[in-house]
N, C-alpha and C positions, 0 to 999 in steps of 0.2 A: 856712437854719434850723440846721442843725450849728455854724457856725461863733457864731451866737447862742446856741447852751447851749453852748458850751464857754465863751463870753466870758462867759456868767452866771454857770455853774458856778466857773469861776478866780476870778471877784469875789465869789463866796456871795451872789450876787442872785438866791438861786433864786426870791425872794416874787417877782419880778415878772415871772419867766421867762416866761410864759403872753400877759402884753401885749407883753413885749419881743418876743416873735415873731410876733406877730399886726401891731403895728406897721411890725416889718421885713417881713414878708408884704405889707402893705398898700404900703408906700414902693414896695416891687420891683416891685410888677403896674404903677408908672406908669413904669416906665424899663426895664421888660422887653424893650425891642423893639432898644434899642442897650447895649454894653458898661456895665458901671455899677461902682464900689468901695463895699465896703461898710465904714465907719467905725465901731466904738462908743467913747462916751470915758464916763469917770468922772468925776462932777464934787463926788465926797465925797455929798453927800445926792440925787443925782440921775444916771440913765446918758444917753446920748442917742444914737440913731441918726441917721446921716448915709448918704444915698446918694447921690454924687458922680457925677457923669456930663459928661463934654465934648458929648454932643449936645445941642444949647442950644434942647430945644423948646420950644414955646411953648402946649402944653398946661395947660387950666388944672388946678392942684395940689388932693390934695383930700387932709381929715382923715383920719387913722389910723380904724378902726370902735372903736378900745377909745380908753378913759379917758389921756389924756396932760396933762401938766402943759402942754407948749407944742408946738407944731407951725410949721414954714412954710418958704420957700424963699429960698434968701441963693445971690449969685452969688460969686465965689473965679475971678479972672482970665477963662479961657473955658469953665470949668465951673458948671455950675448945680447947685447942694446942695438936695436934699429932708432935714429933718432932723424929728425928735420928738423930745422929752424926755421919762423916764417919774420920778416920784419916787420915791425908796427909802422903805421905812419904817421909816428909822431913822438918823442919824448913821452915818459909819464907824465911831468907840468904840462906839457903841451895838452896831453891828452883828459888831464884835467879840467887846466884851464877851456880848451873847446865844451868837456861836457858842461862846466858852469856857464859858461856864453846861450848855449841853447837851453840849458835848465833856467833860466830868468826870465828868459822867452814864454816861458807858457809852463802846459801840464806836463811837458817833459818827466819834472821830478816825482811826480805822481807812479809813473811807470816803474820810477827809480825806486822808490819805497815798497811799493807794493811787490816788484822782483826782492829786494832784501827782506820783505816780510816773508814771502813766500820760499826762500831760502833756509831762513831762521828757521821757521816752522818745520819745516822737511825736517829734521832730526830731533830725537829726543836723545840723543846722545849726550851729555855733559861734557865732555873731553871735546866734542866738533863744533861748539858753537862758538868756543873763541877764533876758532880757524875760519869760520864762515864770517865772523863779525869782520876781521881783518881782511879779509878778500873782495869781502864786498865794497869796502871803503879803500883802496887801495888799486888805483891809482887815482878814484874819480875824486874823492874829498882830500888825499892826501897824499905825503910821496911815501909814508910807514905808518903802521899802526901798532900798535901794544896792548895786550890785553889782561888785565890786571883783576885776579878774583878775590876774595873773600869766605873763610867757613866759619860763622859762628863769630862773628864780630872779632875774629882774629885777625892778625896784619895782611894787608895785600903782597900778593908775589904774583912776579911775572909767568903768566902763563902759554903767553904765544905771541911772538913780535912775527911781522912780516914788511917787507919794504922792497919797494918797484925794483929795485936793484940787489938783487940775491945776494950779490956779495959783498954788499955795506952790511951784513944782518949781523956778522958778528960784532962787530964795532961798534955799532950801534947798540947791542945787548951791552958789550963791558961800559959804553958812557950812562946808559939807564940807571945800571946798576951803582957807579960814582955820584950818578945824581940823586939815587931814591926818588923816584918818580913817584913809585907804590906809595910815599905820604902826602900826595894831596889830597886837600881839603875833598872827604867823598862824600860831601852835601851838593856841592855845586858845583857848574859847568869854572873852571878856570884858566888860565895863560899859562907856560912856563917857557923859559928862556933857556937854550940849550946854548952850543956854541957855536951850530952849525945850522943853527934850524930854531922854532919855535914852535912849542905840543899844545895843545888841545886836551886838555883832561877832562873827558864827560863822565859820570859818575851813572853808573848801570843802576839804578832802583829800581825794583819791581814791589809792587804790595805792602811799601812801607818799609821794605828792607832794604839796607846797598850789599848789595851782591859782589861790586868790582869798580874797576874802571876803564872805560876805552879812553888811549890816549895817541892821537891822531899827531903829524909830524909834518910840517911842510918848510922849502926855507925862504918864501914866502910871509906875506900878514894873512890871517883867516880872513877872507870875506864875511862877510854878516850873514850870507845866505850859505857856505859850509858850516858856518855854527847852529843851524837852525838846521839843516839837514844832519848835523852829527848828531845833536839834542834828540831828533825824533828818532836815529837808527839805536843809540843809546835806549830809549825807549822799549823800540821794541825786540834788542838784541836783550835786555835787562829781561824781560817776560819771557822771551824763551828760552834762557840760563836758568830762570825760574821754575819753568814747566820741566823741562828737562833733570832738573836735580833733585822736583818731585817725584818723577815717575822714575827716575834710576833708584830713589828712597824706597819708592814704593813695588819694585822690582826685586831689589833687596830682601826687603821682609818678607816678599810671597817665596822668594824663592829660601829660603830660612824657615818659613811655613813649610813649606813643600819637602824640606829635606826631613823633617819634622814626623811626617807622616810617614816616614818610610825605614825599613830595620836601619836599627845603628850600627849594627856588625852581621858580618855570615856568619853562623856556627859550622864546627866540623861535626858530620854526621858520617858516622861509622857504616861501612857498606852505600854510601850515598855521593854519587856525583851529581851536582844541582847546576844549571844556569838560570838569568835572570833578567828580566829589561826590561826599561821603564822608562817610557817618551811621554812627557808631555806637548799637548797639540797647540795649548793656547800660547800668546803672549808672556814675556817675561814677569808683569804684572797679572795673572791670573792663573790662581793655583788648579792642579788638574782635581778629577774626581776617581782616576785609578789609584789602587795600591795594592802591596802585598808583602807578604811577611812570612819569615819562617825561625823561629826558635824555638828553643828547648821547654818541651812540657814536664819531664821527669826523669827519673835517671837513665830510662833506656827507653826514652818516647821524646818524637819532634812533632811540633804543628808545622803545618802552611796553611794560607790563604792567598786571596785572590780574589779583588772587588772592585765594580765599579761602582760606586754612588750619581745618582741621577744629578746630571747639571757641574758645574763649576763654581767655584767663589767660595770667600769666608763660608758660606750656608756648606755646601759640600765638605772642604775639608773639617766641618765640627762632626761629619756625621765620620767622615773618614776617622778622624781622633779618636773618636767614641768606639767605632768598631774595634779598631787594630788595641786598643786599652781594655775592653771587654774582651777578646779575645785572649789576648795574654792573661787576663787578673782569674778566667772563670777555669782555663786550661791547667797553669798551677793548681787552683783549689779541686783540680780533678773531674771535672765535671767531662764527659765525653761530646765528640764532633756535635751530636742534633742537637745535647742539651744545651750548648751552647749559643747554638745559633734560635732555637726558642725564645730564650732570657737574650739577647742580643735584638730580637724581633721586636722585645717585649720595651725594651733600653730604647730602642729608634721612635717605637709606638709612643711613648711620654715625653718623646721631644713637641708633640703640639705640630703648633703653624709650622715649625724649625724641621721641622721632620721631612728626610727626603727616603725616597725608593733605593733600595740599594741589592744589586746583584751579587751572589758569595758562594767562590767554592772554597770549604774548610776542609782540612783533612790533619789526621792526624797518623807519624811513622814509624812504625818499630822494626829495627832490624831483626834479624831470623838468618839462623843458618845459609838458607838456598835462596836469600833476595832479601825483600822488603813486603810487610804488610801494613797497607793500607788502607784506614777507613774513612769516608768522603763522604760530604752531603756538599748537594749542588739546589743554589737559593736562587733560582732563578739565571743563573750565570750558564755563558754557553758548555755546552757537553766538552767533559774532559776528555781525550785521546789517548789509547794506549800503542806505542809502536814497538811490534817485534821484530828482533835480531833478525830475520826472514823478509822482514817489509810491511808484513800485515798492521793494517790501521782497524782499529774498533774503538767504538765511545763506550764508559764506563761507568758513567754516572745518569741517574734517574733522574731527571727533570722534576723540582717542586719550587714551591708558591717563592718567590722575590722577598724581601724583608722590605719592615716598615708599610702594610698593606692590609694583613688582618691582621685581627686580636688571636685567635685560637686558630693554631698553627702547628701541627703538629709533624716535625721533622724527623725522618729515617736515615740511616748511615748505609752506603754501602761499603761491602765490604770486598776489597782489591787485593792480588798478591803478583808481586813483579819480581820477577825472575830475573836472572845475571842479564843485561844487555838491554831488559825494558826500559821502556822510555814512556812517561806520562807526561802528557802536557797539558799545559792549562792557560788562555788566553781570557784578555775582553776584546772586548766585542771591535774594539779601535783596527782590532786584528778581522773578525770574524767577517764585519759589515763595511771594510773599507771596498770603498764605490769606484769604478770604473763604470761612465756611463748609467747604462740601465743596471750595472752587472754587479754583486757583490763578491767578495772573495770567495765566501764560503757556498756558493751557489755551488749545487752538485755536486756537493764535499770536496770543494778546493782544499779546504786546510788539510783534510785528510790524506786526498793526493802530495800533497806540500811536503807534509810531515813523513809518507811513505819512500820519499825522496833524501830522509835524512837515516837509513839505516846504517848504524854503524861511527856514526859521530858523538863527538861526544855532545854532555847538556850543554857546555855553554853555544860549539858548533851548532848546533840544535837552536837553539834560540835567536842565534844570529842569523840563520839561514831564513826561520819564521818572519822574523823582521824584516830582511831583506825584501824575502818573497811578498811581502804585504806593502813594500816600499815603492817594489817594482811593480804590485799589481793597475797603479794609475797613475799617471804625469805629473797630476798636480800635488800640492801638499796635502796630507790627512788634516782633517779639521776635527779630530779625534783622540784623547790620549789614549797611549798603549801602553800595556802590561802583559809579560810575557812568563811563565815559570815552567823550568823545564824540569822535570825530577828521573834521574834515571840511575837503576842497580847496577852496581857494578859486579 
């Protein structure tokens, strides 16, 4: 229902916003029971909903309860389409020309802006803001729009044309293209003469840059007061192509950061089946503070690890750097699990102000005839799990002090041996402390029950199941990154 008065609201179909929803009410209750998409189109004097569905039942279809021009069902490869038609009343000119008659009248246009401002702004998408800018101006300022970007003061191209009548769009793309529209002047608002019409080229600047241009189409003269309403949507359709191309830049680089912090390859580890998962919780733009890592310490010895750093952002992932880089450089020079995480403690400590809390379980593997031996120090990080071939869950690791907290810190290895079938796990806390309610997961050794649930799978099975189980433990999204490593002897 939302997404039908926004699709009305953008076209100024409010006259028929009441069936149009009652319509799409009516299509939905018969494809409610499997996934379904919801389509509206414009067809100049008429909109039409489409609910598209791959499950190909064979329920028979039944009329909308309100007045529709057309109704019925058309099949599209191995989807089945329920569709209605509602008619407009009015042409798109018509429907223009009425909303300029009452937009001259008063604060109408005010409404008018502030729905397209609040439009724009709703996505930071790059790709949907040409689609929003054309939708909203189309049918009210014009009978097409065109929307023309720019990267880097290079040539404009057409990125998204849209016009009241669906199926002028091609046509109207190959006369764009005979005419180069993309070279006007992208200083200023200008005129152009088509053959069949006359465009409107407003030029998108934002911050001193031209980003593009909207180029609006009527066959028609512009009134003074569509030029002055395209000027201001141009305005603020230019700032949020702007915003948008910032935060997907800045999207980009976190997520380039982020891949950054985490191993570049798996290695094969002899006697070892390992699985592994890594969700970060925030936004595209915010790097997480989980990681972990497992590679080759020496000729017949592997590390892992498994940390979260306290908090999120640039500050986090430097400490994140600095751990997974000190891990690898002090493991080569041979230095064993504690000594490492000492001189790591000591690494975080001379970061100053910079310096964040970071939780760490390190371990290092060496195969053996009858499994795997390993020895583990746990820095404050939740207790590591061991599950046997039988079921049985036991924690394995001794709780000591967190990194970056004291100076003289003095870390103990345990030492672990896993037999064919064992399964060691090692989680943060995204996993341990995810909330339901008052409840957390790990309350009365859920992960433990969890994990005794997984005998007989393998690690990566294992890790997915952990995720799962942690996915499923509450409704809503975790606002938590998770790290997952499953290590188990073959």
């Amino acid at each position: 229902m939302r997404f039908t008065r926004e699709v009305m609201t953008a076209w100024a179909t409010g006259g028929v916003l009441h069936s149009a929803e009652q319509a799409a009410g009516d299509l939905a209750e018969q494809v409610a029971d499997e996934p379904f998409e919801v389509i509206w189109k414009h067809f100049g004097d008429a909109v039409q909903v489409e609910l598209r569905q791959r499950n190909l039942s064979q329920a028979d279809p039944k009329a909308p309860s309100v007045h529709v021009e057309e109704w019925g069902v058309t099949f599209a490869g191995d989807s089945r389409v329920r569709w209605a038609r509602l008619t407009l009343p009015g042409s798109a000119d018509r429907v223009a020309a009425e909303w300029m008659e009452e937009s001259s009248r008063g604060p109408h246009w005010l409404g008018f802006l502030a729905d397209a401002s609040d439009l724009l702004a709703g996505t930071l998408d790059p790709d949907m803001v040409p689609a929003i800018i054309a939708q909203v101006v189309v049918p009210r300022l014009a009978s097409w729009c065109a929307v023309y970007t720019s990267d880097n003061s290079g040539p404009q191209r057409l990125v998204y044309l849209w016009h009241a009548d669906e199926a002028r769009i091609d046509g109207l793309r190959e006369q764009l293209a005979e005419m180069d529209i993309g070279a006007a002047d992208p200083r200023v608002t200008s005129m152009i003469h088509l053959p069949e019409s006359q465009a409107l080229a407003v030029p998108l600047t934002a911050r001193g840059r031209n980003l593009g241009m909207m180029c609006l189409g009527r066959s028609d003269r512009f009134p003074d007061e569509v030029i002055q309403f395209a000027e201001d949507i141009g305005r603020r359709a230019a700032l949020a192509t702007d915003n948008a191309r910032l935060y997907a830049q800045q999207a980009a680089a976190n997520r380039a950061l982020q891949r950054s912090l985490l191993p570049p390859n798996e290695p094969e580890v002899p006697g070892l089946d390992y699985g592994v998962i890594y969700e970060p919780a925030g936004e595209a733009n915010e790097v997480g503070g989980d990681f972990y890592d497992l590679f080759k310490a020496g000729d017949d010895s592997w590390r892992f690890a498994i940390g979260d750093v306290c908090g999120t952002g640039p500050e986090a992932a430097a400490v994140t750097g600095l751990a997974r880089h000190t891990l690898r450089l002090l493991a080569r020079e041979g230095y064993g699990v504690a000594a490492v995480l000492g001189r790591l403690n000591q690494a975080i400590l001379e970061e100053g102000e910079r310096a964040r809390f970071l939780t760490l379980l390190h371990g290092d593997i060496t195969p053996v005839p009858d499994g795997l031996e390993v020895r583990l120090v746990s820095a404050g990080h939740p207790e590591a799990l061991r599950l046997r071939p039988g079921g049985k869950v036991e924690a394995v690791t001794t709780p000591q002090s967190l990194l970056g907290v004291f100076q003289e810190v003095v870390f103990e290895a345990d030492t672990l041996h896993l037999d064919h079938g064992d399964v060691l796990l090692a989680v943060t806390d995204g996993v341990t402390e995810r909330r339901s309610g008052g409840r957390l997961l790990d309350d009365d050794g859920g992960l433990a029950k969890l994990l005794a649930e997984c005998a007989g799978l393998s690690a990566r099975a294992v890790a997915e199941r952990i995720r799962r189980g942690a996915a499923d433990f509450a409704s809503e999204p975790s606002a938590d990154d998770l790290a997952i490593v499953v290590l188990r002897a073959r």
